[in-house]
N, C-alpha and C positions, 0 to 999 in steps of 0.2 A: 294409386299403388295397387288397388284389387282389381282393378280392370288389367293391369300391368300385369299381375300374377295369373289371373284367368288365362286372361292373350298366350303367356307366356307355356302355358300348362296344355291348352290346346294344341302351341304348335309343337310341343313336345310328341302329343297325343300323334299328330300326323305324321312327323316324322316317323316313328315307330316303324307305325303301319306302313309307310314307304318302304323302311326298310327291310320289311318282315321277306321270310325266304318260301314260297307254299310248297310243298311235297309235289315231285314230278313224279314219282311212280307209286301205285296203291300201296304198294310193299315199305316203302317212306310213309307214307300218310300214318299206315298203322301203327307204326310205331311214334311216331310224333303225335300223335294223339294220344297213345296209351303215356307219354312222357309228357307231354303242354297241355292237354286237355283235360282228360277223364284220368290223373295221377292221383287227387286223393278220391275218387270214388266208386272204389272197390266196396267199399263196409260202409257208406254213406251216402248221404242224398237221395237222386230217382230211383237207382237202381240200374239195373240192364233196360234197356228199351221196352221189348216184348211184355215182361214180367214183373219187373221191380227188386230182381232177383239181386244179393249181394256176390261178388267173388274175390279171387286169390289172383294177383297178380304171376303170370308164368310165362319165363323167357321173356323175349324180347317187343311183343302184342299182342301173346294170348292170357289167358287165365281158367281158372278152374272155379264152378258155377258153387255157391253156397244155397242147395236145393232147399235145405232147411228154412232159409232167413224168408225166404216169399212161397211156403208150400209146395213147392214143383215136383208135378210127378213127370215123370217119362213116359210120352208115347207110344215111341218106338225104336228111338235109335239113341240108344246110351249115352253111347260115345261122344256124338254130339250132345248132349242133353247136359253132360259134366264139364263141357267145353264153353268159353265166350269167343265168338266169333265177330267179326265188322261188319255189320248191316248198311247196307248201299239202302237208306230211306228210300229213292228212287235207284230203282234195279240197275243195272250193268246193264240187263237184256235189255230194258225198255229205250232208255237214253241211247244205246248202242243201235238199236232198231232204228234209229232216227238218223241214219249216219251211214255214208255209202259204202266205208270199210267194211261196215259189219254186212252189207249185201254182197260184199267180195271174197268174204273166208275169214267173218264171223269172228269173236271176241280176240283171237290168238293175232288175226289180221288188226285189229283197231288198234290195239297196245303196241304194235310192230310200227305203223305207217300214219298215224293218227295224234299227232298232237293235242288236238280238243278233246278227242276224246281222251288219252292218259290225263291230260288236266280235270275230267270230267271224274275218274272214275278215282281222282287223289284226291278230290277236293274233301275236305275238312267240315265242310259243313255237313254234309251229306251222309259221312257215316256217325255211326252210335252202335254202342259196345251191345250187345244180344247174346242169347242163350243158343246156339247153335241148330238146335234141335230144331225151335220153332224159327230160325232163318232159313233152313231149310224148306222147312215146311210152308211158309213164305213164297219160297219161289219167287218167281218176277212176276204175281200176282198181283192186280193194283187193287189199292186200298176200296173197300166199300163197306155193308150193311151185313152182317149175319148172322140171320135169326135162327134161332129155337137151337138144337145138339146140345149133347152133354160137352160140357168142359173138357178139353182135350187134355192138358196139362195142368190138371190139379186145382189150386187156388189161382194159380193165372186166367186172368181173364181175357185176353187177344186168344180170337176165334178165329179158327181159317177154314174157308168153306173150298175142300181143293174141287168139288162138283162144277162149282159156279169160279171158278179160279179165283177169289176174292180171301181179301186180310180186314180184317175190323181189330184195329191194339186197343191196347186197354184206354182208358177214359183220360188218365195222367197222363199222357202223351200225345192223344191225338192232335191237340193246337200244334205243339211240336213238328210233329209229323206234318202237317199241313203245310206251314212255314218256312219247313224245308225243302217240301215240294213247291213250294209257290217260288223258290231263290234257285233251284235247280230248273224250273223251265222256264223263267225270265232270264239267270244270267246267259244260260244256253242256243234259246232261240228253241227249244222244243215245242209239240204240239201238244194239249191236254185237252180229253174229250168233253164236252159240256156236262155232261153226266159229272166226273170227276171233280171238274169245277164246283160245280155245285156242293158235291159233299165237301168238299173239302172247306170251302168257304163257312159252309154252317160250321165245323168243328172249329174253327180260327174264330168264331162269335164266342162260340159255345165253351171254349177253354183259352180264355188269354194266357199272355206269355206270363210265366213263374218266375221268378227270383231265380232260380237255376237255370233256366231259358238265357235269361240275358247273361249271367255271367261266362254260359257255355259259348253265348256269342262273343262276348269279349274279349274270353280266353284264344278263340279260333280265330278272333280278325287277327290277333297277334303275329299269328302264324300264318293267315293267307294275305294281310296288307288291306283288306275293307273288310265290315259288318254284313251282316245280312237284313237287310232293310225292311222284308217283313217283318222281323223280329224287334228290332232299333223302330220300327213305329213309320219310318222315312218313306215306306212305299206300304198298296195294300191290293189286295189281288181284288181285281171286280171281272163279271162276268165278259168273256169276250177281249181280255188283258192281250195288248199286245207286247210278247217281250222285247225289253231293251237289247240283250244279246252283247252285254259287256261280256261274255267271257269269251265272246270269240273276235275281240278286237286284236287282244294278242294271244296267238296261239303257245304259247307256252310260257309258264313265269319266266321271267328274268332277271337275273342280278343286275343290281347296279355297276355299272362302270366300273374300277377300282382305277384310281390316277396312276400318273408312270410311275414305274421307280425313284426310289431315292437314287439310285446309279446313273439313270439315266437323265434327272433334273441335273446332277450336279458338273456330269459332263456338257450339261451347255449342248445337246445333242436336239439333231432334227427326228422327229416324231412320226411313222407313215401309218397310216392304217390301210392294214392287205384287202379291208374289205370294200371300201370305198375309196381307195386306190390315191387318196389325198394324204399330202405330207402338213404338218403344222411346227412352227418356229418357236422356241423357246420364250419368246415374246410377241408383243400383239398376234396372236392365234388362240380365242380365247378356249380355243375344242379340245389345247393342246395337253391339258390336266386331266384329258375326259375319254380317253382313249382306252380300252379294256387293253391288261397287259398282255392277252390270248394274243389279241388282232394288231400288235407293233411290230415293226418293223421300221431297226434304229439307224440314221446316215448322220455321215460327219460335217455333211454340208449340204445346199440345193442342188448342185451339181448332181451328187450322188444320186439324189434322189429322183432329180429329173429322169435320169441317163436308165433308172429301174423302174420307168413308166409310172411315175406318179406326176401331180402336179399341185400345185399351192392350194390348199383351204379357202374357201371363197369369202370365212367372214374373216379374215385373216385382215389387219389394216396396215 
């Protein structure tokens, strides 16, 4: 009976995540995240990314920074600095660099013509809530080492050295940060410079995953339909990693099928789909349930259907 309930509990668990819907446009993503991810951690847990900073929930995937609750002073630019913004852990610029839309007419170009990349730049893993200020300040700077300067931002400790174009977060994030760079250039098929590799791997020793880690994972496969296997333990980046590249088997999520109508079952109706040009019979055609209701195209008989340039379903018996 406990292997029964296990069994049973699992496949509950997969299904789920089959069924889960991920964000096609970043503009989705952020608010699906501010609602299934990061909802009760405005006034608890990490904090914002950068900082550790608490805030206020505002509209519909921003908020308003509580400078108080982690010391934050302001830079330079306010307005950002009072604001929480969506931090791409791995940059728009860099992932996009890697991508021939973006050698064609640059970010405006990828999101227009670019499937992977819109999947790329929605994914859910990828972003975490930040202090505006220092996302800016950020830039598409890749992560490294930065020594000696005063503290830019008060008690926050993430230095950015914009000389040496480089970001070092604070210490409570870096595994994090790592993690999610190690699941952004394996699912993608990107390039990571040895250098990178290397730091990056020390911080992934040097700060295992947190109690907040896995559940931000949890929360997130919900919504993209798998984990992130850095972080779930199942993969682990070594030097010289070649990526898998699941995320560019299918270029954009997609919904499951929805069966025909009830209309259409009860009339006893023949089935076509406009896309593959095959018709399927209310009986032995086992595809015939499986047909999204976008792509049908309904006839009264084979006749009809033939005569509309379709032909019979092949596992049709």
């Amino acid at each position: 009976m406990k292997r029964l309930i296990v069994a049973s509990l699992a496949t509950l668990v997969i299904t789920s995540l089959a069924l889960a819907e991920p964000p096609s446009t970043f503009t989705a993503a952020k608010a699906i995240a501010k609602n299934k991810v990061f909802y009760d951690q405005a006034s608890t847990g990490l904090g914002d990314l950068y900082c550790g900073c608490a805030w206020k929930w505002v509209g519909k995937s921003g908020g308003r920074i509580d400078a108080a609750s982690c010391g934050y002073d302001t830079r330079a630019q306010q307005t950002r600095a009072e604001r929480i913004e969506w931090e791409h852990i791995v940059p728009a610029w860099i992932f996009g660099h890697q991508r021939q839309c973006w050698q064609n007419g640059g970010r405006k170009h990828c999101v227009a013509d670019d499937p992977v990349f819109r999947a790329m730049e929605a994914d859910l893993f990828n972003l975490y809530p930040s202090v505006g200020e220092v996302n800016g300040d950020r830039s598409n700077y890749q992560y490294g080492l930065v020594a000696g300067g005063a503290a830019l931002y008060g008690a926050c400790t993430t230095r950015v050295d914009f000389k040496a174009r480089s970001a070092e977060p604070r210490d409570e994030v870096k595994g994090l940060v790592a993690r999610s760079t190690f699941y952004m250039y394996d699912r993608y098929g990107l390039t990571m410079s040895r250098q990178q590799q290397q730091l990056l791997m020390a911080w992934d020793r040097q700060h295992p995953v947190s109690t907040w880690e896995r559940e931000w994972d949890s929360r997130t496969a919900k919504v993209m339909g798998h984990h992130n296997p850095f972080i779930t333990g199942e993969r682990a980046w070594t030097l010289g990693h070649k990526p898998l590249r699941e995320g560019l088997v299918s270029l954009l999520p997609t919904k499951i099928a929805a069966p025909p109508s009830a209309k259409a079952v009860a009339r006893d109706v023949i089935i076509g789909n406009r896309n593959s040009r095959l018709y399927h019979l209310p009986q032995d055609c086992p595809s015939y349930a499986k047909v999204a209701p976008k792509n049908q195209e309904i006839f009264s008989n084979e006749s009809a259907a033939i005569a509309a340039g379709y032909r019979k379903a092949g596992n049709c018996r």
